[in-house]
C-alpha positions in Angstrom: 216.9 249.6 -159.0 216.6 252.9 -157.1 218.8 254.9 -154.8 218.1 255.1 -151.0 219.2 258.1 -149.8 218.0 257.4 -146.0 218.3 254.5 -143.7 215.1 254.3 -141.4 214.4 252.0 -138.6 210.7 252.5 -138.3 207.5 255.1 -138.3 208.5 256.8 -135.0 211.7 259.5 -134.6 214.7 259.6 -133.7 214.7 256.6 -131.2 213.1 254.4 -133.9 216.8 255.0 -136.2 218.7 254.8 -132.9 219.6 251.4 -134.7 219.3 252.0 -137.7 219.3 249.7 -140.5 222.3 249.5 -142.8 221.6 251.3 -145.9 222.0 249.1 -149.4 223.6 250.5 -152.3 221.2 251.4 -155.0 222.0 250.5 -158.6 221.7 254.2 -159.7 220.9 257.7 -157.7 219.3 260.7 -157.9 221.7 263.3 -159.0 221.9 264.9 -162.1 220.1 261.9 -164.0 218.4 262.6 -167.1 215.4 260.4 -168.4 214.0 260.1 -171.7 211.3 262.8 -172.3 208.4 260.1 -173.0 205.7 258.1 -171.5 206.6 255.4 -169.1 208.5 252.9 -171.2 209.5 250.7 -168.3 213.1 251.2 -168.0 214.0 253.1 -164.8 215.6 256.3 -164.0 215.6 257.4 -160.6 214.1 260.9 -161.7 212.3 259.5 -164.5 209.2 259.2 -161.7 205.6 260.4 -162.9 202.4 260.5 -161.7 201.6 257.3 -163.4 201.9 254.1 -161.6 205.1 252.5 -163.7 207.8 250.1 -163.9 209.8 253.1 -164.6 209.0 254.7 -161.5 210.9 254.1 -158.0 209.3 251.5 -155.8 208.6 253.9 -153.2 206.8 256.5 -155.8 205.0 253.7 -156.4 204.0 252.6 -152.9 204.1 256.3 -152.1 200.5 256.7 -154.4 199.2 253.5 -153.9 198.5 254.5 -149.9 198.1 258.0 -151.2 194.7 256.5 -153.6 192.8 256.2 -150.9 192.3 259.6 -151.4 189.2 260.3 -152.8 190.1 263.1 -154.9 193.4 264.8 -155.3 194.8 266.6 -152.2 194.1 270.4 -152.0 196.8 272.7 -151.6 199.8 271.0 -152.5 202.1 273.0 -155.1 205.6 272.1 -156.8 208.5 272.2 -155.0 211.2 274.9 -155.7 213.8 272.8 -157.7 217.7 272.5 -157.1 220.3 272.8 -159.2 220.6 268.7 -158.7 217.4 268.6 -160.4 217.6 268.3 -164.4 215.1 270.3 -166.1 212.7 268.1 -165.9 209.7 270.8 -166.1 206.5 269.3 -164.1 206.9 265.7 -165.7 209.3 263.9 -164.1 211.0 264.0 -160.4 213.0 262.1 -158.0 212.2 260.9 -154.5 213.8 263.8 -153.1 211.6 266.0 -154.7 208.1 263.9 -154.3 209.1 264.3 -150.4 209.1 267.9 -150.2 206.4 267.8 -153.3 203.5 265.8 -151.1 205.0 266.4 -147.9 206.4 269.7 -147.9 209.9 268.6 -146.4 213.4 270.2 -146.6 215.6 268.3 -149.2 217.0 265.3 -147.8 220.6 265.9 -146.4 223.3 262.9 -145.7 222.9 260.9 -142.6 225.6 262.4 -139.9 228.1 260.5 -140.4 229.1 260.4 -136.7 226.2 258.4 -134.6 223.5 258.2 -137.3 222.8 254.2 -138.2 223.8 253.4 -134.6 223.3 253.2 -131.1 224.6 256.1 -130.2 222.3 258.3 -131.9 220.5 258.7 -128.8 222.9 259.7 -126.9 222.4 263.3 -127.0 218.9 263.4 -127.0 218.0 260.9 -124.4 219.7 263.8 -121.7 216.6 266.4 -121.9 214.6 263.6 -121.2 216.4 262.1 -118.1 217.1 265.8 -116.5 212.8 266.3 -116.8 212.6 263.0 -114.8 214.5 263.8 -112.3 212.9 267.1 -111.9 209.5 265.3 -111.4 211.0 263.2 -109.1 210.6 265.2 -105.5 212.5 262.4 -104.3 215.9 263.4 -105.9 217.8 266.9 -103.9 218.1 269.6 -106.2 221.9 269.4 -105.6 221.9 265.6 -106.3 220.2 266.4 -109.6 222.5 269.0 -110.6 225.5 266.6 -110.2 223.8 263.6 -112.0 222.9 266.0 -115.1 226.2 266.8 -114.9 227.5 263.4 -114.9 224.9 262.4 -117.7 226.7 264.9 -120.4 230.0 262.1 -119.7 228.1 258.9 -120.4 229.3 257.5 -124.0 232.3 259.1 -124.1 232.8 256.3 -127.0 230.5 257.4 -129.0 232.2 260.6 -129.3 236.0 259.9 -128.7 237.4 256.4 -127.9 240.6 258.0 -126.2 238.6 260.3 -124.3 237.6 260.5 -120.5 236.0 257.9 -118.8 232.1 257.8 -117.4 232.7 260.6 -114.1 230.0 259.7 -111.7 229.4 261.8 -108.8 230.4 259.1 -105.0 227.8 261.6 -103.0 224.6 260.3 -104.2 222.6 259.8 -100.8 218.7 260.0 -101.8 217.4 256.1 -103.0 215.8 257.8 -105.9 219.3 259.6 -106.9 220.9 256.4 -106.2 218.5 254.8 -108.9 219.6 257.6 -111.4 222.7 257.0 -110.7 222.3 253.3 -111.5 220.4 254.2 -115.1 223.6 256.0 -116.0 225.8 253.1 -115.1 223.6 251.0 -117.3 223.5 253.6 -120.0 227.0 254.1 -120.1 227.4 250.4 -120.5 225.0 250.6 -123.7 226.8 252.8 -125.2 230.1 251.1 -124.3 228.7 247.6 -126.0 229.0 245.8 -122.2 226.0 244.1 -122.7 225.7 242.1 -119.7 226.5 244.9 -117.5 223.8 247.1 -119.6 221.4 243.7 -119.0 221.7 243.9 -115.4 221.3 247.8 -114.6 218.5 247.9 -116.6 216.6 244.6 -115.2 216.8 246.1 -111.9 215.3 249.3 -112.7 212.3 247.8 -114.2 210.7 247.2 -110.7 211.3 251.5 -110.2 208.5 253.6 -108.5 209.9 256.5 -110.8 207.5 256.0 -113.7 210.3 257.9 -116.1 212.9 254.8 -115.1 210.8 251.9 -115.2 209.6 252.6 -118.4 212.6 253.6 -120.3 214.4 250.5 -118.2 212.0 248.0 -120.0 213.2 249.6 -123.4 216.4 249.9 -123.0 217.0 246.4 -121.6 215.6 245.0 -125.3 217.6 247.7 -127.0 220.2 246.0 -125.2 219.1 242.4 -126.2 218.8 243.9 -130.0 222.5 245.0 -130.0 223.9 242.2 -128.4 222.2 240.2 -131.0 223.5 241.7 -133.8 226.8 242.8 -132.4 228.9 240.8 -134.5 226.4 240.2 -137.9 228.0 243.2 -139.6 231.6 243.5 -140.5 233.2 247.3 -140.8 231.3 247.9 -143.9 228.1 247.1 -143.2 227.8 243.7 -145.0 225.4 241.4 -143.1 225.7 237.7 -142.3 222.6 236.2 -140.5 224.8 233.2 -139.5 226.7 235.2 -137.1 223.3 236.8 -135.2 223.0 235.7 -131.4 219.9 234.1 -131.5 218.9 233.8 -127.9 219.9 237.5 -127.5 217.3 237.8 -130.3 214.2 236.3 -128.5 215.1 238.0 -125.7 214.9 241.3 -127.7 211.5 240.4 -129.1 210.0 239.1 -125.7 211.7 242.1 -124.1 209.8 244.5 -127.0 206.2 243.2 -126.9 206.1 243.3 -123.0 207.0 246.7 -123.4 204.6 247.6 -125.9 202.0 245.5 -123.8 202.8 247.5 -120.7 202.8 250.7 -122.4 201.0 250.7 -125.4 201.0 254.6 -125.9 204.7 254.9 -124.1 207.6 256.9 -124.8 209.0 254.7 -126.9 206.1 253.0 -128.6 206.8 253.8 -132.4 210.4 252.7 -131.9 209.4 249.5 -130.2 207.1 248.7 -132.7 210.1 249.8 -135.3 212.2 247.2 -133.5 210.0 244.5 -133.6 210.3 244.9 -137.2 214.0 244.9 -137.0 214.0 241.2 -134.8 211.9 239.8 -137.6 214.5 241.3 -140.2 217.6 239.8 -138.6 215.9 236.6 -137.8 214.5 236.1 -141.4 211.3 235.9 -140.5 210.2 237.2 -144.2 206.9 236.0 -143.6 205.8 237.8 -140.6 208.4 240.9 -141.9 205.7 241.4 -145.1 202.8 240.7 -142.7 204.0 244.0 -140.8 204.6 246.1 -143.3 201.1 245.8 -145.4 199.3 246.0 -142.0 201.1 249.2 -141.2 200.7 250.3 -144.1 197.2 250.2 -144.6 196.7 252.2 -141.7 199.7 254.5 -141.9 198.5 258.0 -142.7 198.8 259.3 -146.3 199.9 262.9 -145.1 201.5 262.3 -142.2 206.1 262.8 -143.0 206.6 259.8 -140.7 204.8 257.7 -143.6 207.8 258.4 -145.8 210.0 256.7 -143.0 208.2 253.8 -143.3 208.0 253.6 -147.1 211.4 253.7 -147.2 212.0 251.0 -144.5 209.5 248.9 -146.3 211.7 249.5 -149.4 214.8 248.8 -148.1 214.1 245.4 -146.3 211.5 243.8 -148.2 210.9 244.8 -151.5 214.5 244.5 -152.4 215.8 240.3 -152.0 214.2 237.2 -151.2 211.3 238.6 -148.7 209.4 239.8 -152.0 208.4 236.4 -152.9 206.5 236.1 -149.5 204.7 239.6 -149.9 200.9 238.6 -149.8 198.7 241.8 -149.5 197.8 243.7 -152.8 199.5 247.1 -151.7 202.7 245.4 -151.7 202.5 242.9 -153.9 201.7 245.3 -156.7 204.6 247.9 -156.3 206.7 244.3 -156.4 204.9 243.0 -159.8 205.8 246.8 -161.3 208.9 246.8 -160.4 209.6 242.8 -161.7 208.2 244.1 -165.6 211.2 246.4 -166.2 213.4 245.5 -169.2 216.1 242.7 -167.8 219.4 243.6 -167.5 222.3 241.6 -168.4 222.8 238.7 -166.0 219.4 240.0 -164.0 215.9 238.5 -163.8 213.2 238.0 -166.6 210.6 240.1 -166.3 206.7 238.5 -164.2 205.3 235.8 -165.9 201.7 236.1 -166.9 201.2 232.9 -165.3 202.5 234.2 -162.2 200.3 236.9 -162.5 196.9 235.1 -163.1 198.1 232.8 -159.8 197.8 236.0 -158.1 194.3 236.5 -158.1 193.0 235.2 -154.9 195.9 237.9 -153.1 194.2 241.3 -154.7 190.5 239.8 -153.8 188.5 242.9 -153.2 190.9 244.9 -155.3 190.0 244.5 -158.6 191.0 248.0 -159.9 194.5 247.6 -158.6 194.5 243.8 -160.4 193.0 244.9 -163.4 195.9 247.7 -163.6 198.5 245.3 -162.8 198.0 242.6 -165.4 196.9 245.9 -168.3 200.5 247.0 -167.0 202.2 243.1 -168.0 200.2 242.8 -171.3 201.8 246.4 -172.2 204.9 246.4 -170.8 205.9 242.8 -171.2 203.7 241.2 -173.3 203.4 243.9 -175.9 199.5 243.5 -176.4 198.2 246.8 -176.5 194.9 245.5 -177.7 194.3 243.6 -174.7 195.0 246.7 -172.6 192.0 248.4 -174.6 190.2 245.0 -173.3 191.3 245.6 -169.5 190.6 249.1 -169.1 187.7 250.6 -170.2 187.5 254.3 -171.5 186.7 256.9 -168.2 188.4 259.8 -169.0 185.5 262.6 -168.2 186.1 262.5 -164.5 186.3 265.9 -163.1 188.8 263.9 -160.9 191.2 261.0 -160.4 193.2 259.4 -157.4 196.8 258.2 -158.6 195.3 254.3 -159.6 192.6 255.7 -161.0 194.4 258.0 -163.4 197.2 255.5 -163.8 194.8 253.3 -165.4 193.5 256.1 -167.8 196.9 257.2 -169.2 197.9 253.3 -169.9 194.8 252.9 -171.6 195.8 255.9 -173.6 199.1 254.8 -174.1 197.7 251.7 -175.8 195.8 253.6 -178.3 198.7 255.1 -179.2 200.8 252.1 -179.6 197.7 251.0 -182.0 197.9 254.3 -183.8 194.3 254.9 -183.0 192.8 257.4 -184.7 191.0 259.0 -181.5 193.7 259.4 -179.5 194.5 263.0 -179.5 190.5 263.3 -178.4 191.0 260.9 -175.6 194.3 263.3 -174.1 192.2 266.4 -174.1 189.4 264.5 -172.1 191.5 262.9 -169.9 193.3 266.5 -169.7 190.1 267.8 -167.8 190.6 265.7 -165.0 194.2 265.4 -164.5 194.4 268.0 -161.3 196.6 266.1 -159.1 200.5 267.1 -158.7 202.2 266.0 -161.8 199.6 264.6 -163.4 198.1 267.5 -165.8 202.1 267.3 -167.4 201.8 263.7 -168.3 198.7 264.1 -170.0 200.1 267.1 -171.8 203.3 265.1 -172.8 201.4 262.4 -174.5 198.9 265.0 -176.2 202.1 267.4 -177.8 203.7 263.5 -178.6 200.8 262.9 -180.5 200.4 266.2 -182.5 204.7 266.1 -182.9 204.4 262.7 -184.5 200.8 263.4 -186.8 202.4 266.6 -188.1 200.3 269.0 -186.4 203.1 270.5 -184.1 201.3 274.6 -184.6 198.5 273.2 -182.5 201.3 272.5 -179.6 201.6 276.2 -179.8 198.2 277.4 -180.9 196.4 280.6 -178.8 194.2 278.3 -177.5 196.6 275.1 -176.7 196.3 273.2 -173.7 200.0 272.6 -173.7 201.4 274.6 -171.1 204.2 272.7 -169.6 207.3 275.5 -170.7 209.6 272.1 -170.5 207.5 270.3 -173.0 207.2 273.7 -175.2 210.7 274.4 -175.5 212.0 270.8 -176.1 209.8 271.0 -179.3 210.7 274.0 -180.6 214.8 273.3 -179.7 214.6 270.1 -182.0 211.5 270.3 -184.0 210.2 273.7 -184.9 210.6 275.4 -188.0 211.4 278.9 -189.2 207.8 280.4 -189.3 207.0 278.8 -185.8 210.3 279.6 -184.3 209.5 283.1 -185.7 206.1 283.4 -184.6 206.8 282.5 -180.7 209.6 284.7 -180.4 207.3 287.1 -181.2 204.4 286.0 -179.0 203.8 288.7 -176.4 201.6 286.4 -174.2 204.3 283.7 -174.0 207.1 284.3 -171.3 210.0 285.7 -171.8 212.3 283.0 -171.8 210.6 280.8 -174.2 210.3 283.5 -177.0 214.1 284.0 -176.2 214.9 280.1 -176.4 213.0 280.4 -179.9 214.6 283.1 -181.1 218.2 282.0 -180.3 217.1 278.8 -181.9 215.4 280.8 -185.1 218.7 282.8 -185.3 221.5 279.8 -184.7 219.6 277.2 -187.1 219.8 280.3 -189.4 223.5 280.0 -189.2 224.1 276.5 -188.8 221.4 275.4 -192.3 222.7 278.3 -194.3 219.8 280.8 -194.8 222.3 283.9 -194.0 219.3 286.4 -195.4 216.8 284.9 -192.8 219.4 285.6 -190.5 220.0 289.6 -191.4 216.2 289.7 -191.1 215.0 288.0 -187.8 218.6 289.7 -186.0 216.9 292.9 -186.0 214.2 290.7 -183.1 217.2 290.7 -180.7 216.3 293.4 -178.2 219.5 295.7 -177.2 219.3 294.6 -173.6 219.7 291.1 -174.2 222.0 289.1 -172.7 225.1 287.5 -174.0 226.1 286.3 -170.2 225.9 282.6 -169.0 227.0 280.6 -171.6 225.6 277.7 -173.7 225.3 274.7 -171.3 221.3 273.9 -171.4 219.2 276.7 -172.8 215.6 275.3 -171.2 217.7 275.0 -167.1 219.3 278.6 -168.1 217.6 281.3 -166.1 218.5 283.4 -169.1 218.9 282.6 -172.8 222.1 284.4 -174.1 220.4 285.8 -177.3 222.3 288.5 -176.8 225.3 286.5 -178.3 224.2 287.6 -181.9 224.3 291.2 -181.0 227.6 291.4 -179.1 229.7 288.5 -179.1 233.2 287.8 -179.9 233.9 288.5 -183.0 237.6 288.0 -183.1 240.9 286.9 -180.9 243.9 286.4 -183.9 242.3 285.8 -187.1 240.9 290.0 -188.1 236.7 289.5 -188.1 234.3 292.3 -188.6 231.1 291.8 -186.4 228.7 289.0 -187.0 226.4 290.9 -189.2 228.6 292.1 -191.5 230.1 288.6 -191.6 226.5 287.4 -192.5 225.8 289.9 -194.9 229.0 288.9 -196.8 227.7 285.2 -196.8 224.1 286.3 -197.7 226.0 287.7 -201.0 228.4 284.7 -201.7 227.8 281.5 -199.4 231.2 280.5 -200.6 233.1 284.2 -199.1 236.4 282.6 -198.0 236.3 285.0 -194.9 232.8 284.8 -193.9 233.2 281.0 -193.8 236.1 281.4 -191.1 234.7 284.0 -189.5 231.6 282.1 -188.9 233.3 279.3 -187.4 235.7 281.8 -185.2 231.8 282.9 -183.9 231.2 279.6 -182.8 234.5 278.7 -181.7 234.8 281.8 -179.4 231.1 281.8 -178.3 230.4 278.1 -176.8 228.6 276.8 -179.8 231.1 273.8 -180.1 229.4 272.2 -177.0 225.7 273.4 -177.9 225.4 272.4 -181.1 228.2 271.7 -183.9 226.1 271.5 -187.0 224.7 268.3 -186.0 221.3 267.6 -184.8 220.3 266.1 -181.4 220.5 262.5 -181.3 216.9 261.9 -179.9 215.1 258.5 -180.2 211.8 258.3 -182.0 209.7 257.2 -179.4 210.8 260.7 -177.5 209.3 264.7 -177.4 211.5 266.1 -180.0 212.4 262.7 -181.6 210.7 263.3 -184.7 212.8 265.2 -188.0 213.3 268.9 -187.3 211.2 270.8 -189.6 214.3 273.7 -190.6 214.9 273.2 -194.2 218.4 272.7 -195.6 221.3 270.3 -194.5 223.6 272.2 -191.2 227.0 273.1 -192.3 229.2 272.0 -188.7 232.3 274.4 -188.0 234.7 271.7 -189.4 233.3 271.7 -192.9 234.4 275.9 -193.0 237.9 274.8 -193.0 237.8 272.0 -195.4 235.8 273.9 -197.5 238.5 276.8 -197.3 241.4 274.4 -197.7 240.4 273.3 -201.0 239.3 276.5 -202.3 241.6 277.7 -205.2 240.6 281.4 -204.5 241.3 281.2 -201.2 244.3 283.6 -200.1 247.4 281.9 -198.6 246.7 283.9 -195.3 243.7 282.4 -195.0 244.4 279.2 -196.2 246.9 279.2 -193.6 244.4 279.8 -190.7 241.9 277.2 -191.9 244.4 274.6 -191.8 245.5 275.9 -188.4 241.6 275.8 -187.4 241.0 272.3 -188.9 244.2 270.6 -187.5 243.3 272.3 -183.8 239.9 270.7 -183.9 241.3 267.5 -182.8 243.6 268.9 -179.9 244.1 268.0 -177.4 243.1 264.8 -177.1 242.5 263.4 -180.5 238.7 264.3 -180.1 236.6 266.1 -183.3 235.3 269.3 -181.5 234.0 271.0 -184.7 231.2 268.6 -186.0 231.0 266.7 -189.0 232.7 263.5 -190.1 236.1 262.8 -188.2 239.0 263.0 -190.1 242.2 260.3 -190.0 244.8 261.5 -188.0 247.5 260.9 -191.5 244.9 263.5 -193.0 245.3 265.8 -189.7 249.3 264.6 -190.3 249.3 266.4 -194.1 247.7 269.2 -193.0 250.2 270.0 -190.3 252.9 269.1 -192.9 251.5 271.5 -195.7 250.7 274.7 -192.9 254.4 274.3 -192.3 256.4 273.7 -195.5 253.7 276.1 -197.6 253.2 278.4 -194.8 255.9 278.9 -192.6 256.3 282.3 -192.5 252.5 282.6 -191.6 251.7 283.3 -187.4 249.7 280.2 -187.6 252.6 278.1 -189.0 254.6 279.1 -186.3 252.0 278.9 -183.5 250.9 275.6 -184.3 253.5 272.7 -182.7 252.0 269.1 -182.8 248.8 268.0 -184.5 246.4 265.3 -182.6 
């Protein structure tokens, strides 16, 4: 369903995680994912997200902007995050977790989990030791030398966590002072924590509770249910993390609760208040109370706030241990329960769950009381994505798109409604995108509404107005997916000409213009619109996605490879020989050698982009002609009585080495039996032998 890339234990720090919840294996993850360039369609990708409330989106995108919409108007001052190389190019449209954290939160990119004492008890370890030396400071009743040799003996404690075969805990014997003596005793107890002695750990701690020293009794009272917790659940997970309620020690687990709330009753604003609170969660969790779990969660959620980081902890705890199993079907408040119906109308998978009933639904009413928005979204969402009723979506959702403004349901509700008319074909649909366009000044929302607009004038014929003066299409991700797989000549012409636009667009439509020029066959076009490549232009970087490129190699045209066997002029005069005779044996191989030697077998081999129709860029391109693929030269060639025996010789070299190594067509067009690939290996060598490329060539594939 969605990847989780951190493990958290609650809405507090580091003490909160200091036991961690075990992390569950997503279905997909985040990196290098590529979703289909469309509205939400209900299948998910976990950097498919949008600013639309969607099955497609990840449950905690979705629960992310359902807290964020109480919001009354978009947040000020929030800007797109620098992307990553593991981001696709996804433009301003799409993104994944990781990037909707440092997006609305401004956080680094989530790194992996140490993989030494995160998830476990010892992840305190370290950073309990500032807090224990500042005690003991504030404690006048603790000798300065006494403190020195207990800080001392506190950087030993847990030498388990760290080493099993390593020294044991080396207290200081000299401890005279009875508050010293008590520090002393906190160590033993924490060393026996960390060591998994519970009943030792029990002990030391239930005698310190009763301290004087404010520092001991309170983190005595916590640690002796972080004790209770462990013990508890010290033998419910096997090595890897698989849990099994039946082996939980369910006294230990009381004790843990009691031992909690008494701490959080006695220090309601304590140290260690988040984590308690975090905890609690956790005794619910293992004892399977789902009901009180789901309780929890849509109480702290409600209040949590929508800007603060530690709300993304809690998301993801939510995520992790209630919205994915059984617990969902006990969720009861309407935040919740409406990220779960979302997530139950994806497509089924094979063996998986049918989608929400609307039965189901309509028993839900009494649970969203007071939210009718959010209901009213929820069943528009079913009758769209499930029921396939866009008219009753129309019904649901009434038209609002003039608001100078609009909080993530709000806007959510607008852009299904929209998608509805289009699913009717309405006639006013294009109209209703450029109102709705006005509004749309949250992050990521202005690109969804432009996606859906430039859908609608791609599939109506009326692509120019994409790239009009005066368009309101300015997503460069939704621009140059159009003009890779759509434009035409005379538009691919006129943007690469367009001063205003920036540079690497008019470069992507110019190495477009120039290679469709090849690839259909209009070799004059070609000789004309070359003279457009600037002498400056790269030919660096290679062919691997021209719209994530930081540079389009346009320059390839100019001063490629001409040649590395087989004798080639330049590409020019190579065109210019084509523009004269399409059917110039030499130009014909020389062309493919250019494509060969300058990555366009992996760009593009004479066929276009397999895009559906619902997708940007789905539709027919609009380049006249039929594409010639590089493995058609050679065929062409082979059969062509005026073709010399040199080069007759080469082509069947070329069309033979297509397939190598691994059996694979690399040159476009229809594959070709290997018995054909056989003959031509057969006739290079008995007709050709004395040719270089009889002798060079050793197996066909």
């Amino acid at each position: 369903m969605r990847r989780t890339t951190r493990v958290a234990g609650g809405i507090a720090g580091a003490l909160l995680a200091a036991l961690a919840w075990p992390q569950v294996a997503g279905a997909s993850g985040d990196f290098m994912c590529t979703p289909n360039w469309q509205l939400p369609n209900g299948s998910f990708a976990s950097c498919g997200n949008t600013a639309m409330l969607s099955p497609s989106n990840d449950t905690r995108v979705n629960l992310l902007f359902l807290m964020r919409d109480r919001q009354p108007a978009p947040a000020a001052g929030l800007t797109y995050p620098e992307m990553k190389y593991a981001d696709p190019g996804l433009g301003h449209n799409f993104f994944s977790w990781d990037v909707a954290r440092r997006a609305f939160f401004a956080l680094p990119e989530a790194e992996e989990a140490d993989s030494g004492a995160y998830g476990s008890r010892c992840i305190s370890l370290v950073s309990g030791s500032a807090g224990f030396n500042a005690a003991m400071i504030a404690n006048r009743g603790v000798p300065a030398a006494e403190r020195e040799r207990l800080a001392t003996a506190r950087t030993t404690i847990g030498q388990i966590c760290r080493d099993a075969g390593g020294p044991a805990l080396a207290l200081p014997t000299d401890i005279k002072s009875a508050g010293g003596r008590e520090y002393l005793a906190y160590l033993q107890g924490a060393d026996a924590f960390y060591a998994e002695q519970w009943d030792a750990a029990r002990g030391a701690f239930d005698r310190l509770r009763g301290s004087k020293d404010p520092w001991l009794a309170e983190t005595a009272a916590y640690m002796l249910a972080r004790t209770e917790l462990n013990a508890a659940q010290a033998k419910s997970f096997d090595e890897w993390g698989a849990f099994d309620a039946a082996k939980v020690d369910k006294p230990a687990l009381v004790r843990a609760r009691a031992g909690f709330q008494d701490y959080l009753k006695r220090y309601a604003q304590g140290r260690y208040a988040g984590s308690a609170q975090g905890l609690v969660r956790r005794t619910l969790w293992l004892a399977g109370d789902a009901v009180g779990l789901a309780q929890e969660y849509e109480r702290l959620l409600a209040a949590a706030p929508v800007t603060s980081p530690a709300t993304l902890d809690l998301i993801e705890e939510t995520d992790n241990k209630l919205l994915i199993g059984s617990a969902a079907k006990v969720i009861d408040g309407p935040l919740l329960l409406a990220t779960v119906d979302l997530m139950m109308m994806r497509p089924p998978y094979e063996g998986g769950p049918q989608p929400i009933s609307a039965a189901a639904l309509a028993g839900q009413a009494k649970r969203f009381a007071g939210r009718d928005d959010l209901y009213g979204f929820v069943l528009a969402a079913h009758a769209f994505y499930v029921e396939k009723n866009p008219a009753r979506v129309v019904q649901l959702i009434p038209d609002d798109a003039r608001k100078p403004g609009y909080t993530a349901l709000a806007f959510s509700r607008q852009v299904l409604r929209g998608m509805a008319l289009a699913a009717r074909g309405d006639r006013n649909e294009a109209g209703f995108w450029r109102e709705l366009l006005g509004g749309a000044n949250g992050l990521y929302q202005r690109p969804v509404v432009e996606l859906a607009l430039a859908m609608n004038w791609e599939r109506s014929g009326k692509l120019a107005e994409v790239f009009a003066p005066a368009s309101p299409i300015g997503e460069a991700a939704i621009r140059e997916i159009l003009l890779l797989n759509v434009a035409g000549p005379d538009l691919l012409r006129a943007q690469a000409r367009a001063a205003g636009r920036p540079q690497h667009e008019r470069d992507l439509a110019l190495f477009t213009l120039l290679q469709k020029q090849l690839t259909y066959g209009d070799y004059a076009g070609f000789l004309r619109d070359s003279a457009l490549v600037g002498t400056n232009a790269t030919s660096e970087g290679g062919l691997w996605d021209l719209r994530q490129q930081e540079q389009v190699p346009v320059g390839l045209f100019r001063k490629g490879t001409w040649s590395d066997g087989y004798a080639c002029p330049a590409l020019s005069a190579t065109v210019a020989a084509l523009a004269r005779d399409p059917r110039d044996v030499k130009g014909r191989l020389c062309l493919g050698d250019f494509y060969r030697l300058n990555g366009f077998d992996d760009f593009g081999r004479g066929d276009e982009t397999e895009l559906s129709r619902g997708e940007l860029g789905g539709s027919p391109t609009l380049f006249p002609g039929k594409p010639t693929p590089r493995g058609d030269f050679y065929t062409s060639v082979i059969a062509d009585p005026r073709a010399a025996g040199e080069d007759k010789a080469y082509a069947l070299y070329r069309a033979v080495n297509c397939y190598a190594p691994a059996g694979n067509n690399q040159c476009g067009g229809a594959d070709v039996a290997q018995n054909q690939r056989r003959a031509w290996f057969q006739r290079l060598k008995a007709e050709y032998a004395k040719s270089p490329w009889a002798q060079k060539l050793r197996y066909y594939w």
